[in-house]
Each structure stands twice: as structure tokens, then as C-alpha cells.
Residue, then its C-alpha position, 0 to 999 in steps of 0.5 A: x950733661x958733661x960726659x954723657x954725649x961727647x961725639x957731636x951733634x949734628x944741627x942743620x939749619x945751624x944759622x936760623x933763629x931756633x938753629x943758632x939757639x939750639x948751637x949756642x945750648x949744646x957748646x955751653x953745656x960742652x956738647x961738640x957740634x957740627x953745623x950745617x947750613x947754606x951760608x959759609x958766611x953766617x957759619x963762620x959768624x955763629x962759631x966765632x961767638x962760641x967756644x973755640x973748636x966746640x963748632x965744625x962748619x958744614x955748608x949744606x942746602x938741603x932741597x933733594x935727596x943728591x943733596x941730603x946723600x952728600x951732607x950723610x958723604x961729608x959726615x961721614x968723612x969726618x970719621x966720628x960718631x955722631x950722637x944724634x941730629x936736629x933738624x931745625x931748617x925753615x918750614x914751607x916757606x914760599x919762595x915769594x915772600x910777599x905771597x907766603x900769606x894768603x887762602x889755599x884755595x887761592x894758591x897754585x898746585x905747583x906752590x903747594x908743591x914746593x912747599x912739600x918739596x922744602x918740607x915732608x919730602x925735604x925732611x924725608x930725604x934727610x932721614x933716609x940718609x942720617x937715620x942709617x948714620x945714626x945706626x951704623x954708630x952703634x950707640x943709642x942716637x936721637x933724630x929730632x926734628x922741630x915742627x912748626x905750628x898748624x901740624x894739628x890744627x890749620x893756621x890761618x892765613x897758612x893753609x899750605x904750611x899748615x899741609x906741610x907740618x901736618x904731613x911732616x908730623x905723620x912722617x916723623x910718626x912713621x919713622x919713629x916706628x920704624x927706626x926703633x929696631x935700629x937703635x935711633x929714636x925719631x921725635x918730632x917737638x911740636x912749636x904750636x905757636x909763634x915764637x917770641x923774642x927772650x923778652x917779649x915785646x907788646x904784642x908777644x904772648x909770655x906763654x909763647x916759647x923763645x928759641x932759647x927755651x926750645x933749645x934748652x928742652x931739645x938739649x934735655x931730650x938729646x941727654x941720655x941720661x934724661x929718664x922722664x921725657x916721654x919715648x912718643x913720637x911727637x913731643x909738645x914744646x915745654x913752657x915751662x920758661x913761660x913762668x919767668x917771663x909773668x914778672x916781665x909782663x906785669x912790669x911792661x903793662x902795669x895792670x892786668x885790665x891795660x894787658x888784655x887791651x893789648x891783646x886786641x890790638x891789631x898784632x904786628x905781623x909775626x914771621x913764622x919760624 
């Protein structure tokens, strides 16, 4: 991947589990980043673990279009080409963590609402913003976006996150047709699961993908030397690091009879990423 994307890749949402991944990925393959998230302080953490000046810290919370303009302002008063962005920042979760679970039915309008807000139209206002940035670079640039699950099929317990990732897959379906004239190829990698930890505890599916596997698939995509990854709009999470982690399984519940009786097991709550 050295020497095919030097100018930087912007990640927003830098700080969270599959954002910090993607970061850590990009630098060890000699990628230039600039990091966008709300935290000056958890920025500061993830580039001192990193190489350094491979990591430009940009502190950015993005809720409106005000403040997707301002982040495209700052990017661009950095005089540099940018490659391409991913953005990997939290999908629909509810201000009230206690009540992020629970029926559709049983959740306000104004709820569901805010929920759009941080998601579709989130996703939106950045997109109208760095899409027209990519172009003005005058290279071949990606904008990936990393949708989380129940944008196919409803996940239960979510309904309201699984609206939102739903509208958002139209959205970047919508956009990756309508930015192909300006050289800037929209995608959206579907994570249709939960994630699981790089080992997987006893509740945790091998097949599930780790933030450190759908980074370094985001990583291919962003290669443009890449010429067997599919142009579509929505891309499915790989699994393909699913198969290094069977060994580990096997190991951690000895036989195949005492691994489908975890598997009912009442599962530990699982933070959706």
C-alpha cells in the first residue's frame, strides 16, 4: 500500500472502537491521517501511541451541517489533499443510555428523531460537505462510510437504530450514484453483526468481525491499487479473519458439544458499535 495514497486520510469518529482501529491500520501501512473527533483529550492518547507526526488531530463534533461546514473549513486550511475519509462515529445512540434498549412502539417521536439527527441526517451534512472536498482534489477518492447492523433486517430490541442504519444504506446508495461523475466513489461496508473483542470472550461468535478486521478490509478498500473489490454501493464486512480465530475457540471450550451449550447461555449485553 506504501506509495499509492500519501496525502491523508481523513477519519471521523477517530477515538471509538473501530475508528481508533482503522487509525492504528492506516499509519502502520505508512498512511497519513488526520483524526476527527469531539475529545482533545482521547486525540491526543491515540496519536501518541502512533508513529510520530503520521496523526493530525482534529477536534470536531459533528450534530448539524454548521458543523460538518466547519470541519470541510478546517480541512481545508490545511492545504493538502485529502485521499479519502471514513466515517465511523456512533450510530443512533440515545442520549439516555438506559432507554437506548427497548420496543419502537414504546419510543417517543422526538426520540426516533434524534436518533435520524445523529444518523442519516448527520451522515448527510457531512457528505454534502467532503464529497465536493474529495472532488476539488482532482484524484480518484473514496468516502466510506461503516454502517452498523439492522440496516437489512430489524434488530431486535433497536428498532430505532435499525430505521436509522436502514436510511442511511439508501443514503449512501443515493450518493454513490450521484458522486460518480465527480470522480469520488461512495460505499457503505455493512457490519451486520456485533463486534467481537480480537479474542473472543465465551459469549462472543468467532465469525463475528473485530474492529481490527474491519479495519484492515477499510484499509483494502481505500488502496487504489485494490482491482478485486467490488465498485457497489454497499459492501458486506469480510470474514475472512474469522478463520484464525476457530483454533482459539476450539481451545477455550474443548469440544464442539460444551460450544453449542454456551451458545444458549443467556448472552452478556453487547454495546452496539
Amino acid at each position: 500500500m506504501a506509495g499509492t495514497i500519501e496525502a491523508p486520510i481523513v477519519v471521523i469518529g477517530a477515538t471509538g472502537t473501530i475508528g481508533s482501529a482503522v487509525v492504528r491500520a492506516l499509519v502502520t501501512a505508512g498512511q497519513p491521517v488526520v483524526a476527527a473527533a469531539p475529545d482533545r483529550a482521547r486525540l491526543e492518547g491515540l496519536r501518541a501511541g502512533l508513529t510520530p507526526g503520521a496523526v493530525t488531530p482534529l477536534v470536531a463534533h459533528i450534530a448539524t451541517e454548521a458543523d460538518a461546514a466547519a470541519l470541510a473549513h478546517r480541512l481545508r486550511e490545511l492545504g493538502r489533499p485529502i485521499a479519502g475519509v471514513v466515517v465511523t462515529f456512533p450510530h443512533g445512540r440515545s442520549a439516555e443510555v438506559a432507554a437506548d434498549r427497548g420496543r419502537l412502539l414504546d419510543r417517543s417521536t422526538d426520540a426516533l428523531a434524534d436518533c435520524l439527527q445523529q444518523t442519516v441526517l448527520a451522515q448527510h451534512a457531512l457528505a454534502r460537505q467532503l464529497i465536493p472536498l474529495l472532488a476539488d482534489s482532482g484524484r480518484t477518492a473514496h468516502y466510506l462510510i461503516v454502517g452498523g447492523p439492522g440496516s437489512a433486517t430489524p434488530w431486535a430490541g433497536y428498532g430505532h437504530r435499525s430505521v436509522a442504519m436502514a436510511a442511511t444504506r439508501m443514503l449512501a446508495r443515493v450518493l454513490h450514484g450521484e458522486a460518480q461523475s465527480s470522480g469520488v466513489r461512495v460505499q457503505l461496508l455493512s457490519i451486520d453483526s456485533p463486534v467481537r473483542s480480537e479474542r473472543p470472550g465465551e459469549h462472543e461468535c468467532p465469525e463475528w468481525p473485530s474492529a481490527r478486521g474491519i479495519a484492515e478490509r477499510l484499509v483494502h478498500l481505500l488502496d487504489r491499487r485494490g482491482t478485486d473489490e467490488a465498485p457497489d454501493a454497499v459492501i458486506a464486512c469480510a470474514r475472512s479473519t474469522a478463520a484464525r480465530w476457530q483454533a482459539h475457540a476450539a481451545a477455550t471450550f474443548g469440544d464442539v458439544p460444551s460450544f453449542l451449550r454456551s451458545l444458549t447461555n443467556t448472552p452478556k449485553k453487547i454495546t452496539p458499535q
